[in-house]
Structure formats: structure tokens, C-alpha cells
matplotlib code that plots the C-alpha trace (Angstrom):
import matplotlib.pyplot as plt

x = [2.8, 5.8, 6.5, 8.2, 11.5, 11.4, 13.9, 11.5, 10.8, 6.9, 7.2, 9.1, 8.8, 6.2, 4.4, 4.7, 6.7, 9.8, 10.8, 10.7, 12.7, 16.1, 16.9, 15.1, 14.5, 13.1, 12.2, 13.3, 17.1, 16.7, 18.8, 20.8, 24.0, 25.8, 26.5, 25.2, 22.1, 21.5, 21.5, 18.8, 16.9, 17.2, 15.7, 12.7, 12.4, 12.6, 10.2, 7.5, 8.7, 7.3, 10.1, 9.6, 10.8, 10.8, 11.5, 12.6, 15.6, 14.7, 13.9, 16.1, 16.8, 15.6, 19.2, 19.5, 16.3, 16.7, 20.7, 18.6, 16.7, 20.2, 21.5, 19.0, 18.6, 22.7, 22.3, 19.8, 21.2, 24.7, 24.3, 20.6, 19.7, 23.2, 24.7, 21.0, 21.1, 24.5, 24.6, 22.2, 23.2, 26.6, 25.0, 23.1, 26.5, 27.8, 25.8, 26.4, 24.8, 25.2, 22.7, 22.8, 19.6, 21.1, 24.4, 22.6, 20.6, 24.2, 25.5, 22.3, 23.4, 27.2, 26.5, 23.9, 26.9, 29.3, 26.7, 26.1, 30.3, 30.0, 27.5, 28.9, 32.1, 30.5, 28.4, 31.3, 32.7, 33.4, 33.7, 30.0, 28.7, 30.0, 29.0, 25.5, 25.6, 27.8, 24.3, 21.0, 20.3, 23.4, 20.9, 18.8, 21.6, 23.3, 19.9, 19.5, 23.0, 21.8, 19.9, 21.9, 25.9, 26.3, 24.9, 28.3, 29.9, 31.6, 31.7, 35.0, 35.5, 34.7, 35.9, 32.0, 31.7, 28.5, 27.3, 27.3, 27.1, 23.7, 22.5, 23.4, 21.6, 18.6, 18.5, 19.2, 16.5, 14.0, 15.1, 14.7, 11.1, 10.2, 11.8, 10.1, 6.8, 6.3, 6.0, 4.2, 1.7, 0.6, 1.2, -0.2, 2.3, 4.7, 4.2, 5.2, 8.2, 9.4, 8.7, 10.6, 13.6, 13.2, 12.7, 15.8, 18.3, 17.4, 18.2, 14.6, 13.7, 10.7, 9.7, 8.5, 6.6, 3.7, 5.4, 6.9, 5.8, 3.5, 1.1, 4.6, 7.2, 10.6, 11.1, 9.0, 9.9, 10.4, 9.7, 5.6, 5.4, 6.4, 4.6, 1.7, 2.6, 3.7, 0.4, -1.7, 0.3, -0.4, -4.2, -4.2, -2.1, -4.7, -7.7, -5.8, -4.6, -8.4, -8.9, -6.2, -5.1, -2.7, -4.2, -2.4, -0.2, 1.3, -1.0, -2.4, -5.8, -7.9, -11.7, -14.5, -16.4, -19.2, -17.9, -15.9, -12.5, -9.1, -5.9, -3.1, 0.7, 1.8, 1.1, 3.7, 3.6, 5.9, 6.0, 7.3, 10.4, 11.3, 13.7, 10.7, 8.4, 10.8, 11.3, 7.5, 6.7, 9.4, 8.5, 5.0, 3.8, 1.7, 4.2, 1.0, 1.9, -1.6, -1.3, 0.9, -1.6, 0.5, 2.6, 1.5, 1.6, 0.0, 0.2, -1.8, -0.2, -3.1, -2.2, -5.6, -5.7, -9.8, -10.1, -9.1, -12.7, -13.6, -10.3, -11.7, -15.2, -14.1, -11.6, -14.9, -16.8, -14.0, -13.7, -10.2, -11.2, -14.0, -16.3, -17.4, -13.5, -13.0, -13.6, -14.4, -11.8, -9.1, -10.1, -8.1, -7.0, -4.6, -4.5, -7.2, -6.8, -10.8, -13.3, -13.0, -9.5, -11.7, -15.0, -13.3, -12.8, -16.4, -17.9, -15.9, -17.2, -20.4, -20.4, -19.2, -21.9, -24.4, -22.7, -23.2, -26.7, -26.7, -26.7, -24.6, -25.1, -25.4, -25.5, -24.2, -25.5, -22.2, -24.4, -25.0, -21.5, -19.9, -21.9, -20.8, -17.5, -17.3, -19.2, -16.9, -14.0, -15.1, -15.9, -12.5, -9.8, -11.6, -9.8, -6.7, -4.2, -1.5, 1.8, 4.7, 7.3, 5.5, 4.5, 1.6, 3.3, 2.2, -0.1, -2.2, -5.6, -5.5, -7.3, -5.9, -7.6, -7.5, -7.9, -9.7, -7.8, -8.5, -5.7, -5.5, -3.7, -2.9, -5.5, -2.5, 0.3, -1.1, 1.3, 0.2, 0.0, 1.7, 0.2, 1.8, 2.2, 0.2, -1.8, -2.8, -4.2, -6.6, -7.7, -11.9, -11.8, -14.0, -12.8, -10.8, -10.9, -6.8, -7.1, -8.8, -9.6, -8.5, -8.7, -6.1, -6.0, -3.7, -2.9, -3.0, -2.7, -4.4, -3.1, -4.0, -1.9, -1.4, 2.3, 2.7, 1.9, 3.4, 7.0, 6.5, 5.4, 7.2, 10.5, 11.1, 11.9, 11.3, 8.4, 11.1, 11.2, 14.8, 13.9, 10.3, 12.6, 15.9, 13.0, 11.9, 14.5, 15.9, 12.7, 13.6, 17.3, 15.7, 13.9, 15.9, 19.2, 18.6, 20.5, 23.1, 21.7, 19.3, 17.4, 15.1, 11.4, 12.2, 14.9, 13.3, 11.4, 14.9, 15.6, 12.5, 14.0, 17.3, 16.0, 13.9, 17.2, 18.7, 16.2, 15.1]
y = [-78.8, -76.3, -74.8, -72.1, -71.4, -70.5, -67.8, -66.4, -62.6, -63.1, -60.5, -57.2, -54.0, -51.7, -51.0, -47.8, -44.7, -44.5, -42.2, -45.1, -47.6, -47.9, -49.4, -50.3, -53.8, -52.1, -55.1, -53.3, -53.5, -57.7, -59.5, -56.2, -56.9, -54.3, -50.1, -49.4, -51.5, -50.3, -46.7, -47.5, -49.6, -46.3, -44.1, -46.4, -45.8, -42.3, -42.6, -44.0, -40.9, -38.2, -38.2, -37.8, -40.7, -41.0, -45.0, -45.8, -42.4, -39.6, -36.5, -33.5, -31.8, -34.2, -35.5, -31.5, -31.3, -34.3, -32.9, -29.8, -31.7, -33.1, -29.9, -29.0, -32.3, -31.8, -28.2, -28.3, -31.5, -29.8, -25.7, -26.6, -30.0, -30.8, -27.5, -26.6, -29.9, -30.0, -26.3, -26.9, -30.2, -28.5, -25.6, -28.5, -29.8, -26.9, -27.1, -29.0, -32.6, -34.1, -37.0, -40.4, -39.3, -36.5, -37.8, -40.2, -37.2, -35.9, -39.3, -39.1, -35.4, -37.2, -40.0, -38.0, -35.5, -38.2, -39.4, -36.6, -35.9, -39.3, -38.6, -35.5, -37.2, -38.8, -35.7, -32.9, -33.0, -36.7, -38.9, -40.3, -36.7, -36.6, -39.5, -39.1, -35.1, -36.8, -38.3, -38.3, -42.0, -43.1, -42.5, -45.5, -47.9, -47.1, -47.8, -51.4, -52.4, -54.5, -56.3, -56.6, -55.9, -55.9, -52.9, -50.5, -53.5, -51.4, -47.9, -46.3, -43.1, -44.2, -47.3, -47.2, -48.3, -50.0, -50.1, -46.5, -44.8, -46.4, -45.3, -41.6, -42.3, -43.5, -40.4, -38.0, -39.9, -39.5, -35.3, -35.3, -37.3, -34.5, -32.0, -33.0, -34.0, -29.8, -29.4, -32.3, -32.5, -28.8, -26.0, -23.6, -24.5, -24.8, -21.5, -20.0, -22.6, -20.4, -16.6, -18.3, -18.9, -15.6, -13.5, -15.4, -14.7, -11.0, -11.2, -10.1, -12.3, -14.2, -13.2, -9.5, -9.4, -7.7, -4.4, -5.4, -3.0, -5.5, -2.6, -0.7, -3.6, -2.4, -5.6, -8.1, -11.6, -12.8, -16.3, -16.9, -19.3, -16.6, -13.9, -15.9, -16.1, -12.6, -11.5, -13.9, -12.5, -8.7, -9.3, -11.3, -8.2, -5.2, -7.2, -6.8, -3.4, -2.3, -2.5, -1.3, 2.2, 3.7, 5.8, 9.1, 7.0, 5.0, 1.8, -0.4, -0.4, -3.2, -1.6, -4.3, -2.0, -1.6, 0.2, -2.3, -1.4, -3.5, -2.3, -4.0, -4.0, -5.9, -7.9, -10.4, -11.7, -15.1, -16.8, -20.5, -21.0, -23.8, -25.8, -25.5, -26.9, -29.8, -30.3, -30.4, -32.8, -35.6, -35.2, -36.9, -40.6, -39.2, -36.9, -35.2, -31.2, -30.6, -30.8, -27.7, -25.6, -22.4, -21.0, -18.0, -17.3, -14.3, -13.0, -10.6, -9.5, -7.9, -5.8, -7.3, -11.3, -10.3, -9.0, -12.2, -13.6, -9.9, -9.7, -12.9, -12.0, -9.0, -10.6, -12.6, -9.2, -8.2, -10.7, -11.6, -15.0, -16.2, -18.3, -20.4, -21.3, -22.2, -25.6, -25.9, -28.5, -26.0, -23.4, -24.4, -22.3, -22.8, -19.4, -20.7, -23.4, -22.7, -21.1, -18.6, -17.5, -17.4, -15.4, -11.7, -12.5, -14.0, -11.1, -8.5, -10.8, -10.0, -6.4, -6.1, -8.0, -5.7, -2.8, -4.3, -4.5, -0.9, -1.3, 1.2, -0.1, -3.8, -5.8, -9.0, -12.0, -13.1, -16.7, -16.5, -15.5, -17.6, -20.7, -19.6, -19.1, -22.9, -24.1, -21.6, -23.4, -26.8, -26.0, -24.5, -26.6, -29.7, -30.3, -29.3, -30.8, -33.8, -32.8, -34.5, -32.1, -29.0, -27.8, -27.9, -24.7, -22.6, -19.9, -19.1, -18.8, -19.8, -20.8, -22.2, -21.4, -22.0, -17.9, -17.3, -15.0, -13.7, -13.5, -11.1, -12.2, -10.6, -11.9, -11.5, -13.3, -15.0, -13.4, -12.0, -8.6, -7.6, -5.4, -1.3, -1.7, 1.1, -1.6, -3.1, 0.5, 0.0, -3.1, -2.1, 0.2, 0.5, -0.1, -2.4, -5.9, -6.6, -9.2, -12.3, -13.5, -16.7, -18.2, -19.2, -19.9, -18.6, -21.1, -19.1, -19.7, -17.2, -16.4, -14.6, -13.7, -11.7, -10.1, -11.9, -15.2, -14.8, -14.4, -16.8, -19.7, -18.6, -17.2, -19.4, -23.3, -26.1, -24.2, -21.8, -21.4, -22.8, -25.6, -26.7, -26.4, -29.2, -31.2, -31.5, -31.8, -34.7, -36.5, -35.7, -37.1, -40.5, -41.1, -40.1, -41.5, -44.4, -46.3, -44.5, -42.2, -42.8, -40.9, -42.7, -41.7, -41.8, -39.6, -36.7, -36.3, -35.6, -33.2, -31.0, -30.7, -29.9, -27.7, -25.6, -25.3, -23.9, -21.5, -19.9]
z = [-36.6, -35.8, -32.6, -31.6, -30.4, -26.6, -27.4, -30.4, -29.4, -29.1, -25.8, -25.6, -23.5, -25.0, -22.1, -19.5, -19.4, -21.5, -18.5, -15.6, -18.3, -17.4, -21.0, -23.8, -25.7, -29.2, -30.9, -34.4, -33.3, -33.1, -35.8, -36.5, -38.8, -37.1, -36.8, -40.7, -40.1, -36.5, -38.1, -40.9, -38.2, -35.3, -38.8, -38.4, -34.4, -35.1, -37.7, -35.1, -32.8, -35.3, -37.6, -41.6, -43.5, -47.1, -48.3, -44.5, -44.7, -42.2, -44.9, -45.0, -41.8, -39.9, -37.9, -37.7, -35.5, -33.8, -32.8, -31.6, -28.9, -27.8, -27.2, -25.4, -23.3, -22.7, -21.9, -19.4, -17.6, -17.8, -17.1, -15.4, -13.5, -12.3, -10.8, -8.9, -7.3, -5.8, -5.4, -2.6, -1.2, -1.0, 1.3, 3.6, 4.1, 5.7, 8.2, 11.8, 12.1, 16.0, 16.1, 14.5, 12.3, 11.3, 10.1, 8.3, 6.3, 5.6, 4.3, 1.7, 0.6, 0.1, -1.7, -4.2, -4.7, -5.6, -7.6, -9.6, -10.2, -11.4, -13.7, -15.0, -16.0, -18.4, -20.0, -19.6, -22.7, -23.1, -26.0, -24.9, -25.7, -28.8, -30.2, -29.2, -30.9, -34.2, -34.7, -32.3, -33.9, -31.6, -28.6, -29.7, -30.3, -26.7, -25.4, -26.7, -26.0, -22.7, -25.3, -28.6, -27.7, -31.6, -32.4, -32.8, -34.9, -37.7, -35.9, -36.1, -34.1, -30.1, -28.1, -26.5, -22.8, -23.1, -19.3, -18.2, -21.5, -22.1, -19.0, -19.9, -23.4, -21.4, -19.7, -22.6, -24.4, -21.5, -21.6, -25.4, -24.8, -22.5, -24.4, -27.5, -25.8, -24.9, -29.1, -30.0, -27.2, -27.0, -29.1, -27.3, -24.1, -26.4, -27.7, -24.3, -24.2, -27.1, -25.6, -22.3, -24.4, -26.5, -23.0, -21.4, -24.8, -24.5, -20.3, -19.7, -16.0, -16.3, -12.9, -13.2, -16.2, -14.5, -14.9, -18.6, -21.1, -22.8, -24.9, -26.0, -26.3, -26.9, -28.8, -29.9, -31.3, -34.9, -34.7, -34.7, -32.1, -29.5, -31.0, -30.6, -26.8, -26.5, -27.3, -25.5, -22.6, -23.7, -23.4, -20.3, -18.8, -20.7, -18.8, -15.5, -15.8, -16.8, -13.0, -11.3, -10.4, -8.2, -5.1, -4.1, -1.6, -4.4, -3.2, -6.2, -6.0, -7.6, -8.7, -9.1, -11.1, -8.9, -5.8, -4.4, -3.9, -2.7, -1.9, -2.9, -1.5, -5.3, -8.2, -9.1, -12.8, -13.7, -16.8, -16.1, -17.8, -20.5, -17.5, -15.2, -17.8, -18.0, -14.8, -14.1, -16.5, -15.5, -11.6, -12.7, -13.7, -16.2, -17.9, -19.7, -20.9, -21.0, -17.2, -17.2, -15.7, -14.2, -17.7, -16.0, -12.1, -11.3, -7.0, -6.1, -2.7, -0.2, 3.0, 4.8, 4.5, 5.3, 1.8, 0.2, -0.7, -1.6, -4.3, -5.5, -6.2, -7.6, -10.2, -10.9, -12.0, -13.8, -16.0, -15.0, -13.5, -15.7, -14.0, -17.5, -17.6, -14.2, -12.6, -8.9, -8.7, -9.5, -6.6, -3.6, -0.3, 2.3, 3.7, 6.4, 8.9, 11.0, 10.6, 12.9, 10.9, 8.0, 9.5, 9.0, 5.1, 4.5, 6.6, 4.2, 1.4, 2.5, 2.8, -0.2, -1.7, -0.3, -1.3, -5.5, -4.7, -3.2, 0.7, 2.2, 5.7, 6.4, 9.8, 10.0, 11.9, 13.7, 13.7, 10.2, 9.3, 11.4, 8.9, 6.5, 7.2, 8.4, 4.9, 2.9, 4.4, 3.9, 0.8, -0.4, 1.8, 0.3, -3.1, -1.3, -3.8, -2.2, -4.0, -2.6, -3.7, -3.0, 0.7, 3.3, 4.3, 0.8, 2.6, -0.1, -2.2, -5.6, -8.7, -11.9, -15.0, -19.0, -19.7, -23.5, -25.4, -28.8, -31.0, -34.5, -37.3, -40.7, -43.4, -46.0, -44.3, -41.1, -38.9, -35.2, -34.9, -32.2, -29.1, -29.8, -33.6, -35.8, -37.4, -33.7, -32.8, -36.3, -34.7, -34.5, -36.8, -39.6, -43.8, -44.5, -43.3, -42.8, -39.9, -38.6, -35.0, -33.9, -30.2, -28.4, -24.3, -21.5, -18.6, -15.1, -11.8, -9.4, -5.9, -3.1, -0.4, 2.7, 2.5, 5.8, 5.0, 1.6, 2.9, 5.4, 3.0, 0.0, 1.5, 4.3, 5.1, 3.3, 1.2, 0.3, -3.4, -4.3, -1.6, -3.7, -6.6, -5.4, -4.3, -7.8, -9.4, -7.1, -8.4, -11.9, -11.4, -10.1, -13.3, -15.5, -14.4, -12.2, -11.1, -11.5, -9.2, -6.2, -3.7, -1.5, -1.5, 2.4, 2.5, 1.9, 5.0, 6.1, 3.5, 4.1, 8.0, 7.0, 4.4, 6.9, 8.8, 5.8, 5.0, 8.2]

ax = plt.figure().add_subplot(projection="3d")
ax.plot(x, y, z, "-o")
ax.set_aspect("equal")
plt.show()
């Protein structure tokens, strides 16, 4: 009988999130003979990562398509991650700190700056960033050099500084894992990843499509993933629009098609941007696209906070929120704090109700109401959702839902046809039979607001917009670089305070 070396390999790390590693120990780089060997044995690891491999070498155009993901990893660190961070901490700096808690906050906000310049030195045009886009396989060997020191053995063009160039491979690994994870995971998310980018080439801001030209585009995308998205989009937008008019004041009106009527003060339309999608996904443990959930934000601003339930119900009649498609889980408000806040809207709820079934007069039970309101409440405040970077501020109604959306493609080609286009208009019609119907689903998140509680919670403090955002973002920064950078879970109590200062 034979036993084992104790130094024999029988454990290595394949357990947990390659984003909370801060190196790997890829058992496939043990016993390597150096850089030509590392590369063959890094063609293998991408090879287990979705790449095509023919006899153990990655197929044609396959380096090419991995380089794209670390362009895109560098630019969004670089032009993206970076510069919104400090950007920020910069502007809480400014401001006056007198006690000892405070000037500890400001020391946090310091040392994550330095950190970050630190950081940057090594991405901003370094040696490190070109050997890593010379060849993406570079990332896996820079990851592994805690663990085998051999691995660059033979390679030529860069002295390589082992210690803090394989923590910046880490991290652009962990971006091209998220990066990459938005394509492999989902293709429908993935297809809105791709109208983000077309929309933000063409200077087009993501955050006022609801007045984009969506039935008479003035251009439309080429490449089919975002044509797929632009029309998804164009459907979602003809649904909504079915409903609303303008009244002779100029006031958006939203109809529920039997008799019910709200007035609006706006409807704001985003589409969440590619670095947003990133940026979600690495906040969370479970990293999981499909929990993307808001590719589409749609606001429906109300002058009377009373009609909220009513603008609800009625998006229910309409067809806009479809109840089938909507789990109760996802209906949450925080536009309420009592009952007695919430009795005006479940009363206005209720007349409107009456009116559907054609009472033109009703009289409420304040008793009754009043019930109601409280059950209405309870029911609605009780799946409340506990994010830690967001805010208990957010004033707000809302409902997140997986909208079904047919989509028409040509029977000879299998391209979209695109909302505006002569053959879109034949779409219907009787004779020939030129396209086919395929279903596709729209993420969208549904809110409700008052305008006054909507610029208070969105505008303001530490729910401000930019605020939720550096929050994020600092979470992102811990998992993707640590340790070379580090922000305490605790610190950012202290960051929310100084970050309502900022933004009052």
C-alpha cells in the first residue's frame, strides 16, 4: 500500500463566487512548464468558461471576443466605476467636519480616494493593461501567480509585478465574469444590454424614453439583438399610450376604460444602462441576471397621492400591469406609513370601483374604509424589500413585472421587424403570410408617486439618485478589488449622514 503525498493537490478552491475570491488556485495551472504551457493550459480554463475549443486551441475569433470583454471590463472600471466614486467622495470632502465622529467619516472618504489613485495607477495605461489586452489568457495566469510563481517563465515583453498586478487581473476577471454573465445567462436582458449601448453611441439619454418616438423611429438598430429590444420596448410603450390623452390644460390623463379617469403631472420612462446592469449584479451574493428585474423603470407622477390605488387598478384594466404576470411578492409601497395616511387613497379606490360597476353615487362607511385601509396597508408594506444600498426614504408604490410581448419576425430572413416600417403597418393584414410571432418578455418596474414625495425621496439626501448610486458602487469596488481597496460594511452608516448633508 501507497500513500499519498501530504502536498498532493487532492483539495483546491472550486467553491463560491469567483467574485468574493481574491485569487484563484485553478488546479489546471499545477505542474505548468512555464508561459507557453500556462497559455495552452488558460485555453483549457477558457474552454470550461464557454469558449470553443477545437483539439484543446480556442477556435477562430475566440482571443478577439474574449479581448472584447477586457475592453469593456477596463472601460467601465476606467471612464465608469473609478471617476463616480471619487467624484463624490471628493464633494463630501468639501464639506466641514467638527466632531471626532465626523472626522473619522472624513478619514474613510481619504483613504478610499487614495485607494482608488492607487488602483488607477495600475489600469491607466500601464504595462499591466497591456499585457492583459496583448492576450485575455494573461488574466488567468496573473491570477494563479500566489499559487504557481512560474507561470510567466519564458514571457518576453513585461517585467510582471506579481503582487498587485494579480489583484487587478482578479478584478478585471470578476468584471469580465459579470460582463460576460449578462450574455450567457439571459438573452433577453442581454438584448436590452445591447439597445443601452446602441442608444448611448447615438447620444440618445436612457432616461426620457417615454417621449422617444418609438412607432416612427428616426433610426433603428442594425445588429438583432437590439432590434429585438427596440421593439419589445415599442409595444410596451403602444400598450401605455392606448390610455393616455392630453386634457385641454396640457395634463396627461390616464383612462381606465370604464369611466375612471387620473390625471397625471408625468410619466418617466428609463431604460437601465449596460454600467447599471453591471453594477447591480456585483453589489449581490447571488450575482444571478435573471434577478435584473427593473430594464425598464417606468414613473407615473400623480398630482393627488389619493389616486395612487385608483392609477393602479386602472393599469390593471388596461392591461398594462397584467395580473397573470404579476406576483404578490413583487408589489410593495412605501408611499404610506398608517393607515389613516392611506384611508383617502383606498376610499378613492373605492369610488372608483363603484363607478365600473355603474354607481354614480356611493357612500362610504368611514368604519368600513378605515379596515380596509389598515388591511390594505398591512398587506402592501409587508414584503417591503431590505436593500442595504438603497433607501427607507424611496416614497413610492411599485410593482415589478415580467411584461409578455409578442414579437414579429420575417418568415424569410428571421429578422425583427421594426415598429414604423411599411411592412410593420401590414402586420394583420390579410394575403400573404410574411411574418411569424414569437414571445419574448419585457422586465418593468412600476411606480407610483406623488410629485411631492417623488422629489423628496428621489431628489434629496441619502435616497438621492447619484447617492443610491456611490453607495453601490462602493459595494462593487469591495468585491472586486479587495484588498486593495476596503470600505467597511460600518462605515456607511456614516456615509448615508454625510450624504444627506450633501444632498439637501
Amino acid at each position: 500500500m501507497s500513500f499519498l503525498d501530504s502536498s498532493f493537490e487532492l483539495y483546491h478552491e472550486i467553491f463560491g463566487s469567483v467574485l468574493d475570491r481574491i485569487d484563484l488556485n485553478p488546479y489546471l495551472m499545477r505542474n505548468s512548464k512555464g508561459y507557453a504551457d500556462s497559455l495552452s493550459r488558460a485555453s483549457l480554463m477558457m474552454g470550461n468558461r464557454g469558449f470553443f475549443l477545437i483539439k484543446g486551441e480556442l477556435g477562430v475569433g475566440e482571443i478577439e471576443r474574449a479581448s472584447q470583454y477586457v475592453s469593456q471590463a477596463l472601460h467601465f472600471m476606467s471612464d465608469w466605476l473609478f471617476p463616480m466614486v471619487k467624484n463624490q467622495l471628493k464633494s463630501l470632502l468639501t464639506m466641514d467636519y467638527n466632531d471626532i465622529e465626523a472626522i473619522e467619516r472624513q478619514k474613510n472618504y481619504q483613504k478610499a480616494n487614495q485607494e482608488i489613485d492607487i488602483i488607477e495607477q495600475v489600469f491607466n495605461k500601464t504595462p499591466f493593461t497591456e499585457c492583459i489586452q496583448e492576450d485575455p489568457r494573461h488574466l488567468f495566469i496573473l491570477v494563479s501567480l500566489h499559487k504557481y510563481p512560474n507561470l510567466f517563465d519564458g514571457y518576453k515583453k513585461h517585467n510582471v509585478i506579481s503582487h498587485r498586478w494579480s489583484y487587478a487581473a482578479c478584478a478585471v476577471l470578476k468584471m469580465c465574469h459579470l460582463i460576460k454573465s449578462i450574455e450567457e445567462d439571459s438573452q433577453d436582458i442581454y438584448d436590452f444590454a445591447c439597445l443601452g449601448l446602441f442608444f448611448e453611441s447615438h447620444g440618445i439619454s436612457l432616461s426620457g424614453l417615454y417621449n422617444y418616438p418609438w412607432q416612427n423611429p428616426l433610426i433603428i438598430p442594425e445588429e438583432e439583438n437590439a432590434r429585438r429590444a427596440f421593439v419589445k420596448m415599442a409595444f410596451f410603450f403602444k400598450k401605455l399610450n392606448d390610455s393616455v390623452t392630453t386634457n385641454e390644460q396640457g395634463s396627461l390623463i390616464f383612462n381606465s376604460g370604464d369611466g375612471v379617469e387620473v390625471e397625471l403631472i408625468d410619466i418617466k420612462a428609463r431604460l437601465k444602462s449596460p454600467e447599471s446592469m453591471f453594477a447591480k449584479l456585483g453589489k449581490d451574493v447571488s450575482g444571478e441576471v435573471f434577478n435584473i428585474r427593473d430594464i425598464l423603470a417606468i414613473t407615473f407622477l400623480i398630482k393627488n397621492k389619493d389616486d395612487s390605488l385608483k392609477l393602479f387598478h386602472s393599469l390593471q384594466k388596461q392591461g398594462v400591469i397584467l395580473q397573470e404576470n404579476t406576483v404578490s411578492t413583487s408589489i410593495t409601497q412605501t408611499l404610506y406609513e398608517t393607515p389613516e395616511e392611506m384611508y383617502g387613497a383606498v376610499a378613492a379606490l373605492m369610488c372608483s370601483l363603484a363607478k365600473r360597476e355603474g354607481n354614480c353615487e356611493i357612500f362610504l362607511n368611514q368604519e368600513d374604509t378605515k379596515v380596509q385601509a389598515k388591511a390594505f396597508l398591512e398587506a402592501l408594506s409587508v414584503n417591503e424589500v431590505k436593500n442595504p444600498h438603497s433607501s427607507h426614504l424611496h416614497r413610492k408604490f411599485q410593482c415589478k413585472i415580467n411584461y409578455s410581448v409578442p414579437v414579429q419576425h420575417y418568415v424569410s430572413s428571421y429578422r425583427v421587424i421594426i415598429p414604423g416600417s411599411p411592412d410593420y403597418k401590414r402586420i394583420g393584414s390579410h394575403g400573404e403570410k410574411f411574418y411569424f410571432t414569437r414571445q419574448h418578455t419585457l422586465p418593468v418596474e412600476l411606480r407610483i408617486s406623488d410629485i411631492q414625495s417623488w422629489q423628496q425621496s428621489e431628489l434629496s439626501g441619502e435616497a438621492h439618485h447619484e447617492a443610491y448610486k456611490c453607495r453601490q458602487l462602493i459595494v462593487l469596488l469591495n468585491r472586486l478589488f479587495s484588498p486593495m481597496f476596503s470600505f467597511s460594511k460600518e462605515a456607511f452608516a456614516g456615509l448615508r449622514i454625510d450624504q444627506n448633508r450633501w444632498f439637501e
